[in-house]
N, C-alpha and C positions, 0 to 999 in steps of 0.2 A: 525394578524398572527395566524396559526395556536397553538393550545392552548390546553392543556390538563385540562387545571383548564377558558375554558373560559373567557381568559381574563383576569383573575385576577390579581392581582401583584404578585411579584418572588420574595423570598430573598436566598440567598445560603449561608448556612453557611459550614465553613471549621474547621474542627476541626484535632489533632495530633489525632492516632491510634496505641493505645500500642495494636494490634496486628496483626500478621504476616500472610498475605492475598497470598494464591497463584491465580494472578490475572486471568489466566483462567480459573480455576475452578471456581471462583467467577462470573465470566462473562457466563458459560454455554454454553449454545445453544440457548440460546434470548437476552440475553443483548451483548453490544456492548465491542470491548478488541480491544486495540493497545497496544501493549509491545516489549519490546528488552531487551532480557537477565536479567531479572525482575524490567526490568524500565517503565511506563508508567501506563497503568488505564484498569480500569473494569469500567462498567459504568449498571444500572441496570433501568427498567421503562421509561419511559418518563415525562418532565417536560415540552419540549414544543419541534416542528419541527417547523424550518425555512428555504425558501431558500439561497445558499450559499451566496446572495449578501446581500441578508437582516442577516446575522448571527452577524455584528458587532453591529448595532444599537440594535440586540434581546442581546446579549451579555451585552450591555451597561445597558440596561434598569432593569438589575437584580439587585437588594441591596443585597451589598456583606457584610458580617462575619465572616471576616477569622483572623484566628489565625495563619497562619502558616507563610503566602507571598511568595510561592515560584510559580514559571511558572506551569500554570495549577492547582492553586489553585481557587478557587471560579466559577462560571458556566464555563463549557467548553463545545464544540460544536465539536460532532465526525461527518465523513461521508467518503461517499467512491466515488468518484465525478467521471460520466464518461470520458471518451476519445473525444467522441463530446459533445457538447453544443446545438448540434441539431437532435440526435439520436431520437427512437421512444420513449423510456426512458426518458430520455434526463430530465424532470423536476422533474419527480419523484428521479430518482438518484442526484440530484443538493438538495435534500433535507438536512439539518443537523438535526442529534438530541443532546439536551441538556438533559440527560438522568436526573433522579430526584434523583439515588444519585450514586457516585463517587467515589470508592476508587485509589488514587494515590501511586504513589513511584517512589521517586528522587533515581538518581545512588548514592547519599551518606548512603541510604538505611530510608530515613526518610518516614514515611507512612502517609495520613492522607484521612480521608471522606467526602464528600459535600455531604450535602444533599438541595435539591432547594423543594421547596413548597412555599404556600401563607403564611404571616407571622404568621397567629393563626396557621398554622398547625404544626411551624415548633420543629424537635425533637433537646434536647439539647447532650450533648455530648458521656454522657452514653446512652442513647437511641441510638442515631446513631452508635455508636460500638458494641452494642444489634444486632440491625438490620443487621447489615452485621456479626456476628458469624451467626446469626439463619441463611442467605441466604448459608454460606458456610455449615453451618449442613445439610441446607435441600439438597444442591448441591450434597454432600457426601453420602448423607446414600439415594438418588435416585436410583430406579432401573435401572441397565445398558441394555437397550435395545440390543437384541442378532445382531442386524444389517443385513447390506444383506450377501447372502453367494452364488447368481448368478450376473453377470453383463452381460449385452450387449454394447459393447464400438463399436462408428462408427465416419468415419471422415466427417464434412463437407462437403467437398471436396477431392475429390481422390488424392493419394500422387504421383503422373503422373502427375495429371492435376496440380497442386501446383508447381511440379517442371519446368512445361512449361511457368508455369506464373512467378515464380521467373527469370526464364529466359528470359521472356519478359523483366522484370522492368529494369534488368542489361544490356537490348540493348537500351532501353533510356536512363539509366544513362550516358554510352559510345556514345551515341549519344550526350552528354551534356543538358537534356533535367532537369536534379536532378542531386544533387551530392550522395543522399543515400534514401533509403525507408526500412521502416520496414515493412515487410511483415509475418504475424500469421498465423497459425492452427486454428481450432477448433475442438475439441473429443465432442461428445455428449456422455452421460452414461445414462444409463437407471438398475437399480438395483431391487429385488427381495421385496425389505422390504426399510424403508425411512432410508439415511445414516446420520449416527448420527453427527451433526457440532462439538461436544466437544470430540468424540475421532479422530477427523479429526485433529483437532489444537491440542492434544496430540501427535498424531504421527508426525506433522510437527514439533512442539516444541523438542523431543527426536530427531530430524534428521536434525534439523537448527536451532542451539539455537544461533545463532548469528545473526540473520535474524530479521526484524519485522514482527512479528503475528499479525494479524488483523483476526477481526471480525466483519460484520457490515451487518443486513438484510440479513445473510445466504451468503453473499460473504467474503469467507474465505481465507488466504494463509501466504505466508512466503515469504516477499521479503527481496533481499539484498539490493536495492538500497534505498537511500534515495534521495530524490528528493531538499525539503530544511526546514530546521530548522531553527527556530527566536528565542534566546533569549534574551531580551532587545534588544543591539543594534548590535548584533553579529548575521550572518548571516552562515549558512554552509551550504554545498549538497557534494553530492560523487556520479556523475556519473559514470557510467555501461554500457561498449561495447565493443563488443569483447570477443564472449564466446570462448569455445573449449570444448569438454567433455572429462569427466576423465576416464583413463586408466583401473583403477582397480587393479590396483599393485604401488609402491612407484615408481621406475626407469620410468614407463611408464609414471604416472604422471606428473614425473619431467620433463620426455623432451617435454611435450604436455604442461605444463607450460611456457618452452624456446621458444616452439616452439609459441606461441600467442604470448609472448612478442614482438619477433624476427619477427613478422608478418608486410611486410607493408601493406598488407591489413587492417587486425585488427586493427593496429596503425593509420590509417588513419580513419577507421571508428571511431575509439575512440575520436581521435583528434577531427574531427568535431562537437563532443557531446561537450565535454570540452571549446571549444570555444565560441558555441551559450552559454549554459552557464552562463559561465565566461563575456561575453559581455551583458548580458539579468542583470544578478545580478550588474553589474556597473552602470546599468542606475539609482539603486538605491542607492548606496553605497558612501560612501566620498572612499574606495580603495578594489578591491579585489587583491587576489592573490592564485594562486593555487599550487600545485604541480609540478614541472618539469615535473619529468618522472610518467606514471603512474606506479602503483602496482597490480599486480596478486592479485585477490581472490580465495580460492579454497573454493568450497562448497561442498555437500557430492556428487555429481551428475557432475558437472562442475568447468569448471575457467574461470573468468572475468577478464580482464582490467577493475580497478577504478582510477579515479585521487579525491584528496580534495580539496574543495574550499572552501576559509572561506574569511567574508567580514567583513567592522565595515559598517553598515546604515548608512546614514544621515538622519535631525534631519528634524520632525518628522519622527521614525523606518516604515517603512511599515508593515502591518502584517504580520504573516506567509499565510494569507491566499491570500491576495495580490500578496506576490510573489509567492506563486501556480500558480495562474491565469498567470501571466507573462512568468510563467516558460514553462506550460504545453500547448501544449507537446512538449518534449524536442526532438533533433535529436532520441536520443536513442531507443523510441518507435515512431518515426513516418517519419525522415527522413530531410532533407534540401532539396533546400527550403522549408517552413513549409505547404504551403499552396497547390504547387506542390504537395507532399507526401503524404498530407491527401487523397486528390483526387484520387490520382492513388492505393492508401490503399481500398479507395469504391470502385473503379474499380473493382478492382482486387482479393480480400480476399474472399468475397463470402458469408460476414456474416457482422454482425451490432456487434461488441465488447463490446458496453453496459460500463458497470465498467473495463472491464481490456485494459492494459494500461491507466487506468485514474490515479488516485493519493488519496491514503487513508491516513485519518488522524485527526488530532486535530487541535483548534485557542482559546483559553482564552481572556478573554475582554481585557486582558493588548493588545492582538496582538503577542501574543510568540504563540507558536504551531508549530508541526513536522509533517509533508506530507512527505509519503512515493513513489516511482512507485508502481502501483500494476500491478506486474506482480508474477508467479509463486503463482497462483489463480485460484477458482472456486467460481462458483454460484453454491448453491444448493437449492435446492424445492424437499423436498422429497424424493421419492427413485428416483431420477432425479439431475443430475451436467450437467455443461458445464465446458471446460477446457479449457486453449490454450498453446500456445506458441509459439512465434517470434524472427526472428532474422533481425540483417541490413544488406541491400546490398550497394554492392558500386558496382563501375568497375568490380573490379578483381572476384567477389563471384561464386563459382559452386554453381548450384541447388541441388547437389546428396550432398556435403556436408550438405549443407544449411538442408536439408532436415533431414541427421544425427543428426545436432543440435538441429533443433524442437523437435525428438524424445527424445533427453535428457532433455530438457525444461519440457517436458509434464510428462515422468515420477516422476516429483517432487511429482504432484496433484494425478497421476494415483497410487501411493504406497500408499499414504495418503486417496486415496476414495476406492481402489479395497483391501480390508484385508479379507480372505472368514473367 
């Protein structure tokens, strides 16, 4: 497997952290970050890259030293996995990294470091809480690069042509040919000076602190959806369908809240996510069970239908990365039937998606780790992003709204990359 130390053996030791990491800053513009309201990891270097199917046995093969024991203590393996499996990308993005050292934090607010090397190299517990004050001093006291202050922003495809083809997909659907497809944008940016990734994840952090931040290889964003979470033997996800955009005033909001509830479009589109689902996670589970009714989310830009799903495994737990793979992709970014949708998505879209709607996240050799959707995402390279944003069809969908909604979607990334 690929190797950063050639081969050699891995131990990861885990040590507590009497101190207080704010994990983006710590993470930059090169190392890797998944977090949620300051739960989750910063991760800095590399220790080794594996493909996503080889990640359990590279995981396995590490000798662990952990003091702590909690999920995502000892080697953990981050990645940001595409949408196809057979994209032009396609293996390079299936890659994970096991970064060489780790700062964590559980929601109970406990903090602690991994650091992975060969076993003479490895630092003991003072050293390793050394190493990460000096990565946040040097993070801190870096020069802030002045960033762009022109953009050139262009669509993929014309927003005419987009609305004729969403048009299309909704006369197959009503033909019975699918019950729903996810159909994306793409923005291509092109900017004056290279746009900086860590005041990118600052301004999404200040405008969706409720969302998970990721970071990984300059694919950046802020989703709300979780796709599914393993700890031990407990399983959760909270699918995501059924936007609407927000008003801009409290009353306006509210009745554009009732009004997507009240939606049976929305509702039906939701439904269908919630049940593939809800059936996809039973094949693994002794029982799940969801939520009745779903629930509104309002973000700073939109609102979502979400429903919760929470499962107990059976024995042996799948991993989390396991049921990634079973999950994705869900109705939500791509449509029912699964295989129908994909197809008529290459059709029709007009672009290769790469990382977004794929699913970003973590797996720990126990097999516990959190996969997020990524969606409400960019790639960046330089003074160079791509952006999207999608929504589902069914039956009943207009193109003109549909088309509204993208433009809300996209604004997430375009406030967060366009700051003059």
């Amino acid at each position: 497997m690929p190797d950063a130390h050639g081969g050699a053996a891995l131990v990861a030791r885990t040590r507590r952290l009497d101190l207080d990491v704010d994990l983006p800053v710590l993470a930059g513009a090169d190392g890797v970050l998944f977090e949620r309201a300051g739960e989750g990891f910063a991760g800095l270097g590399v220790a080794t890259q594996v493909p996503a199917e080889l990640a359990a046995t590279a995981l396995a093969a590490i000798d662990v030293d952990d003091e702590v024991g909690l999920p995502g203590c000892g080697a953990v393996a981050f990645g940001a996995l595409p949408f196809r499996d057979d994209g032009p990308e396609a293996e390079r993005h299936r890659l994970l990294t096991i970064p060489s050292l780790v700062v964590g934090r559980s929601g109970d607010g406990t903090r602690w470091v991994t650091t992975i090397s060969p076993p003479a190299g490895a630092a003991d517990a003072g050293a390793a809480t050394a190493q990460v004050a000096h990565a946040l001093a040097a993070a801190r006291s870096g020069s802030v690069p002045p960033g762009p202050s022109a953009f050139e922003v262009r669509a993929t495809l014309d927003p005419a042509e987009w609305c004729d083809r969403v048009a299309d997909a909704v006369g197959r659907i009503n033909a019975g040919k699918l019950d729903k497809v996810v159909l994306a944008r793409e923005l291509r940016i092109e900017a004056d000076a290279p746009i900086p990734v860590d005041q990118v994840l600052a301004r999404l952090r200040n405008t969706y602190p409720d969302c998970y931040l990721f970071s990984v290889d300059g694919f950046v964003g802020a989703t709300p959806e979780l796709l599914v979470a393993r700890r031990g033997d407990i399983v959760r996800a909270d699918p995501h369908a059924g936007t609407t955009p927000r008003r801009g005033d409290p009353d306006a909001d509210a009745r554009a809240a009732a009004g997507l509830f009240a939606s049976a479009t929305y509702r039906h589109e939701h439904q269908v996510a919630v049940e593939e689902v809800h059936q996809t996670l039973l094949d693994f589970s002794s029982y799940v069970d969801h939520e009745a009714e779903p629930r509104v989310v309002t973000l700073a830009n939109v609102h979502h239908l979400a429903t919760k799903v929470e499962g107990r495994l059976s024995h042996p737990p799948a991993s989390a990365l396991e049921l990634r793979d079973a999950l994705h992709p869900t109705p939500a970014v791509c449509g029912r039937p699964t295989d129908t949708a994909r197809d008529l998505i290459a059709e029709l879209e007009g672009f290769d998606r790469g990382r977004y709607a794929g699913s970003v996240g973590w797996v720990d050799a126990a097999g516990n780790g959190v996969w997020a959707v990524s969606i409400r995402c960019a790639q960046l390279d330089g003074p160079n992003a791509t952006v999207w944003g999608g929504n589902g069809m069914v039956g009943g969908s207009d193109p003109a709204t549909e088309l509204v909604e993208t433009r809300a979607k996209l604004q997430v990334m375009l406030n967060a990359l366009i700051r003059p």
